[in-house]
C-alpha positions as CSV (number, residue, x, y, z in Angstrom):
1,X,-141.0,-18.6,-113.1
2,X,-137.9,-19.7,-111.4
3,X,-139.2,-19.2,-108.0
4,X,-143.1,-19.7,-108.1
5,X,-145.0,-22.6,-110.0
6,X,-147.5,-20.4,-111.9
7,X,-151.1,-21.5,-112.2
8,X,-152.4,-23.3,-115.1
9,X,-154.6,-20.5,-116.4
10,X,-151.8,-18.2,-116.6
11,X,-149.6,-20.8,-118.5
12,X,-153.1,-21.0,-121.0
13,X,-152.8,-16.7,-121.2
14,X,-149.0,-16.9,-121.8
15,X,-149.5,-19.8,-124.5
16,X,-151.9,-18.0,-126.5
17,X,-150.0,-14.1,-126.4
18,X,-147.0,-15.8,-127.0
19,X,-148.0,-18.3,-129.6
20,X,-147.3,-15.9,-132.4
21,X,-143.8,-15.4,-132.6
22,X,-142.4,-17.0,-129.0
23,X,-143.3,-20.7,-130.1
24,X,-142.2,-20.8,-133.7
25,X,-139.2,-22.7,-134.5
26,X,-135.5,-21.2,-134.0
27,X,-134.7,-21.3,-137.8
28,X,-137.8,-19.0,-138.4
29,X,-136.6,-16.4,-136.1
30,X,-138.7,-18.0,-133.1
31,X,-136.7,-19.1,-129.7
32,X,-138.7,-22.9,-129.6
33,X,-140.3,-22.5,-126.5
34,X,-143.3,-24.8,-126.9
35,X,-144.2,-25.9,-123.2
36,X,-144.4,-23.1,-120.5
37,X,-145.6,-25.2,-117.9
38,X,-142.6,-27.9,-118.4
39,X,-140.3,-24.9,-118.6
40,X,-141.6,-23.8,-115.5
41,X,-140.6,-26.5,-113.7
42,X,-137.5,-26.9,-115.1
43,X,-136.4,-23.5,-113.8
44,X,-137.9,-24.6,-110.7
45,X,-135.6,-27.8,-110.3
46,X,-132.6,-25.5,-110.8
47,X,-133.3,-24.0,-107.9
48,X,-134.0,-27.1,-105.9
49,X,-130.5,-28.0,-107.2
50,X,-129.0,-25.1,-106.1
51,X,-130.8,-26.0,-102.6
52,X,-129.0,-29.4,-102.6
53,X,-125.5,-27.6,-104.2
54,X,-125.3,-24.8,-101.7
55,X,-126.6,-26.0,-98.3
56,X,-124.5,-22.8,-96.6
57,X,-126.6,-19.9,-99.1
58,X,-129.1,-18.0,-97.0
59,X,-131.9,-19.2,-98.8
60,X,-131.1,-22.9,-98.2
61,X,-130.4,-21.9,-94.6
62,X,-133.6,-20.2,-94.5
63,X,-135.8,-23.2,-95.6
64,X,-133.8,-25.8,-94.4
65,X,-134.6,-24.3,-90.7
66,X,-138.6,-24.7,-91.6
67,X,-139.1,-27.4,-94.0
68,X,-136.2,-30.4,-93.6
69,X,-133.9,-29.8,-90.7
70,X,-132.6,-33.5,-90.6
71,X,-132.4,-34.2,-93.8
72,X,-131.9,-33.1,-97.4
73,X,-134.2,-31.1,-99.1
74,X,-134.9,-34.2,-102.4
75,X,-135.8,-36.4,-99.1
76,X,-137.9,-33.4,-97.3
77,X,-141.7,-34.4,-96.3
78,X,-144.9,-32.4,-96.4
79,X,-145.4,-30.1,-93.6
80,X,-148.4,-28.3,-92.4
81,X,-149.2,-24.7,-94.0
82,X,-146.0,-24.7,-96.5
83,X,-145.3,-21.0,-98.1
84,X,-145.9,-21.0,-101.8
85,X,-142.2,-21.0,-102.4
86,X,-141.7,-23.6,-101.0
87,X,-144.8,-25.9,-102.4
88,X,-144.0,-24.7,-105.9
89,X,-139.8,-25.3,-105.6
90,X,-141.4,-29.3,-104.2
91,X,-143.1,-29.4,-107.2
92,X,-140.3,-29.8,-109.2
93,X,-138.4,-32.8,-106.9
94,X,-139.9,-35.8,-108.9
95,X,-138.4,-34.3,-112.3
96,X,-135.0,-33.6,-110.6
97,X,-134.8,-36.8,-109.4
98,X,-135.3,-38.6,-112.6
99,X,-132.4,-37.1,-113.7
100,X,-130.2,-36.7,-111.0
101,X,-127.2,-39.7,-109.7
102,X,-126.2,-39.8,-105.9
103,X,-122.4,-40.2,-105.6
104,X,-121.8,-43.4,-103.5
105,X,-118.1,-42.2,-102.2
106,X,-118.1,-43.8,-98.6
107,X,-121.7,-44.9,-98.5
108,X,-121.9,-43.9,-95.4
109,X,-125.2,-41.4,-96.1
110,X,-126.8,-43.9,-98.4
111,X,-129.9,-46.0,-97.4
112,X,-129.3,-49.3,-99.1
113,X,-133.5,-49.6,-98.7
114,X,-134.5,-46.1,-99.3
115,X,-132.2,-44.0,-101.3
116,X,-132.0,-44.2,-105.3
117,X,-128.4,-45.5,-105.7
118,X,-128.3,-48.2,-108.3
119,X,-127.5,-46.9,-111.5
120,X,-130.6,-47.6,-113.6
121,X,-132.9,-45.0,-115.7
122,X,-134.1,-43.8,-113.2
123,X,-131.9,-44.7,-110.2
124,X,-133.4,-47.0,-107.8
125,X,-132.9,-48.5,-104.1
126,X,-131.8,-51.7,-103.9
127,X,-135.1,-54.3,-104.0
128,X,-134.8,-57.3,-101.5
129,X,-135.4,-61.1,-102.5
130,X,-135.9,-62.4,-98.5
131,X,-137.0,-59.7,-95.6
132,X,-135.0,-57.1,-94.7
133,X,-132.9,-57.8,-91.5
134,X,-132.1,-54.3,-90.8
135,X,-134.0,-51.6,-92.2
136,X,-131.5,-48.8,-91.6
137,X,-128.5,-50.3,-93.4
138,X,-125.8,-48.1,-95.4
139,X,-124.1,-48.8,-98.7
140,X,-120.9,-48.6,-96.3
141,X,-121.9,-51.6,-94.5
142,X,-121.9,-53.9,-97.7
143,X,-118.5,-52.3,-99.6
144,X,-115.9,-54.8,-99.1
145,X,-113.4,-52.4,-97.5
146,X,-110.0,-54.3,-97.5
C-alpha cells in the first residue's frame, strides 16, 4: 500500500474481511483502522516525501529522470503513459501539500505568484490587488536585504 494506490474494490474486500477485529477500537483489542483507502494514501504521501527529502536516493533519481527533470516532484506535471507507480505516488500530492510548509530561507526558489508560501491553512501564493508586472518574481526580490 505504500507504493501502489489500490483500486477501490479491493479497499471494499479488505473493509469487509477486516471489519471484524481490524476496525474495532484500540481499547477493545482492535488497532482503529477505520479508512483503508485514506490510509492508503497516507503511506503514499510518505513516499512522495521521501521523494522531495532525498532527491540523491536511487528511486528519486530514477523518476526524477522520467517524470520532473526541472523541477520538484510536488510541482511535477502530467506526462504521457505514466507507470502505475508513479500515477498512484501523484495521487497523494494534494494531501501532502495541505500539510506540508516551504521554508522561505533566501527566497530565492520561491515563486511569489505560484508557490504556496504564505503561512495560512493551507499555505497559499501570494494573491495580487493590481496586475502582475513580472510573473516570474521570487520571494528574494521583495526581502528587504539590508
Amino acid at each position: 500500500m505504500s507504493t501502489f494506490l489500490l483500486p477501490l474494490e479491493i479497499f471494499e474486500n479488505l473493509d469487509s474481511a477486516i471489519a471484524q477485529k481490524v476496525c474495532l477500537p484500540k481499547e477493545e483489542g482492535g488497532i482503529g483502522f477505520r479508512l483503508i483507502h485514506e490510509f492508503n494514501l497516507a503511506l503514499l504521501a510518505k513516499q512522495l516525501w521521501r521523494l522531495v527529502q532525498y532527491p540523491d536516493s536511487l528511486v528519486a533519481r530514477v523518476l526524477r529522470g522520467r517524470y520532473y527533470r526541472m523541477t520538484s516532484p510536488l510541482r511535477a506535471t502530467s506526462t504521457s503513459s505514466p507507470s502505475y507507480v508513479w500515477t498512484s505516488i501523484s495521487a497523494a500530492r494534494k494531501l501532502l501539500l495541505l500539510g506540508i510548509r516551504q521554508k522561505i530561507h533566501s527566497g530565492y526558489d520561491v515563486r511569489v505568484w505560484e508557490d504556496p508560501w504564505i503561512p495560512t491553512t493551507p499555505a497559499r501564493p501570494a494573491r495580487p490587488i493590481a496586475p502582475v508586472m513580472n510573473l516570474n518574481m521570487r520571494v528574494s526580490d521583495i526581502i528587504n536585504q539590508k
